[in-house]
C-alpha positions, -999 to 999 in steps of 0.1 A, spaced: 667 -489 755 653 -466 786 625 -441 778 645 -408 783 671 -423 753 640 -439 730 623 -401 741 658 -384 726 661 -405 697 622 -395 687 628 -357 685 663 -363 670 643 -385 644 611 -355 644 636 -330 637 655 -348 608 622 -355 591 615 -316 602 649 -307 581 640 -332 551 607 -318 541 623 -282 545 646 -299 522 619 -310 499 608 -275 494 639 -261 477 634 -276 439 676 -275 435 702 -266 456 729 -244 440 715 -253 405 720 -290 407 693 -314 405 697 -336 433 725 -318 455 709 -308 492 721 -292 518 720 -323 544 702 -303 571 693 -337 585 722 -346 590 731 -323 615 704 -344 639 723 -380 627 758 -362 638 748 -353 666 730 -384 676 765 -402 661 784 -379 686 758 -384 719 753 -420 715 764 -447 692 762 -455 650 734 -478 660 711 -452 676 724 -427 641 711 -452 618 682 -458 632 673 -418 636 687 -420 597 665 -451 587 635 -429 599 638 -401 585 646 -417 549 616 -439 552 592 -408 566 609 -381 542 612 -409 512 572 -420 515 561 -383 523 576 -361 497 595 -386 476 596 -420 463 609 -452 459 637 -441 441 650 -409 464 648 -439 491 667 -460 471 694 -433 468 692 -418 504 697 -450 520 730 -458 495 745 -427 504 737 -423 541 750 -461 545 779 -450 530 780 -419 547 777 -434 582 798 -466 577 830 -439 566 816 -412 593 817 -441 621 853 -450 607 867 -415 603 850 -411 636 869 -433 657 895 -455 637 908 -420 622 902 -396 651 885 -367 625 869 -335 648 833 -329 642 842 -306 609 862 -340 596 837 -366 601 812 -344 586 828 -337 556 837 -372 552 803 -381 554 790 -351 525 814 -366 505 806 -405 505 768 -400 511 775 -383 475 792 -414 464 771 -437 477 740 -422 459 765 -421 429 773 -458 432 735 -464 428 729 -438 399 756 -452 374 739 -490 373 706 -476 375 710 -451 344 740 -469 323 758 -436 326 795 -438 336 794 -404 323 783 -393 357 815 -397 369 832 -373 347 806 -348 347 788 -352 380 811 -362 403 837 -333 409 803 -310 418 790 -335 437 828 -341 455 831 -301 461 790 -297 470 800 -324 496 830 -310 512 813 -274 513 772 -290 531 801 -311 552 821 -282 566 785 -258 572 765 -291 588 799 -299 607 800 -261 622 761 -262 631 767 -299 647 794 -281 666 773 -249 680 746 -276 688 771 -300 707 778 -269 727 746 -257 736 729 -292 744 742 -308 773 
């Protein structure tokens, strides 16, 4: 990896961590525990969109870890890195198997970065009842972060050469 690229990939992880601890300071997003906005992911799209889902995961591993250790814990790490695997592995597919614009393959992601963390909360609290009662917010909350972090990932796009 050159410098100028390694140098890139540092402020596109600085400013996720940035987003995720402004995050952290809004107790509940739309008056359900657990649902944020996924302002950092406006720095993993764009990195997806610049360079490759290697160079995204890794400005998404970062930030997790920092954010996670920072203003979290072992268990928001747990659930951040289940749904941005998810969210990355269907973002990368949408992405370039699909042919999705930036508003599809962030959407797509919203959506299974919620179903990824919902795929670790059902074992962890014996609760299939998430799925009924959890889900469908967590499905529209996805599709509605994914459409307004797919329209700022497309005004940054623009204005970053």
């Amino acid at each position: 990896m050159d410098q100028k690229k390694t140098a890139y990939l540092g402020l596109f992880a600085a400013i996720a961590i940035i987003f995720g601890y402004v995050e952290s300071l809004i107790p509940f997003f739309a008056g359900i525990p657990g649902m944020k906005l996924g302002l950092a992911n406006l720095a993993v799209l764009f990195v997806l969109e610049r360079y490759t889902w290697k160079e995204a995961a890794l400005v998404s591993l970062v930030r997790i870890f920092v954010v996670g250790f920072l203003f979290g814990n072992g268990s928001s790490i747990m659930y951040s890195l289940a749904g941005a695997a998810l969210s990355l592995a269907v973002m990368v597919f949408v992405k370039n198997k699909v042919g999705f614009g930036h508003l599809g393959v962030s959407v797509a992601g919203g959506v299974s970065h919620n179903i990824g963390q919902l795929m670790v909360a059902i074992p962890a609290t014996h609760t299939v009842g998430l799925l009924y009662y959890y889900a469908p917010a967590l499905m529209v909350s996805g599709v509605v972060t994914g459409l307004l972090i797919g329209v700022l990932t497309r005004e940054v796009l623009k204005r970053i050469p």
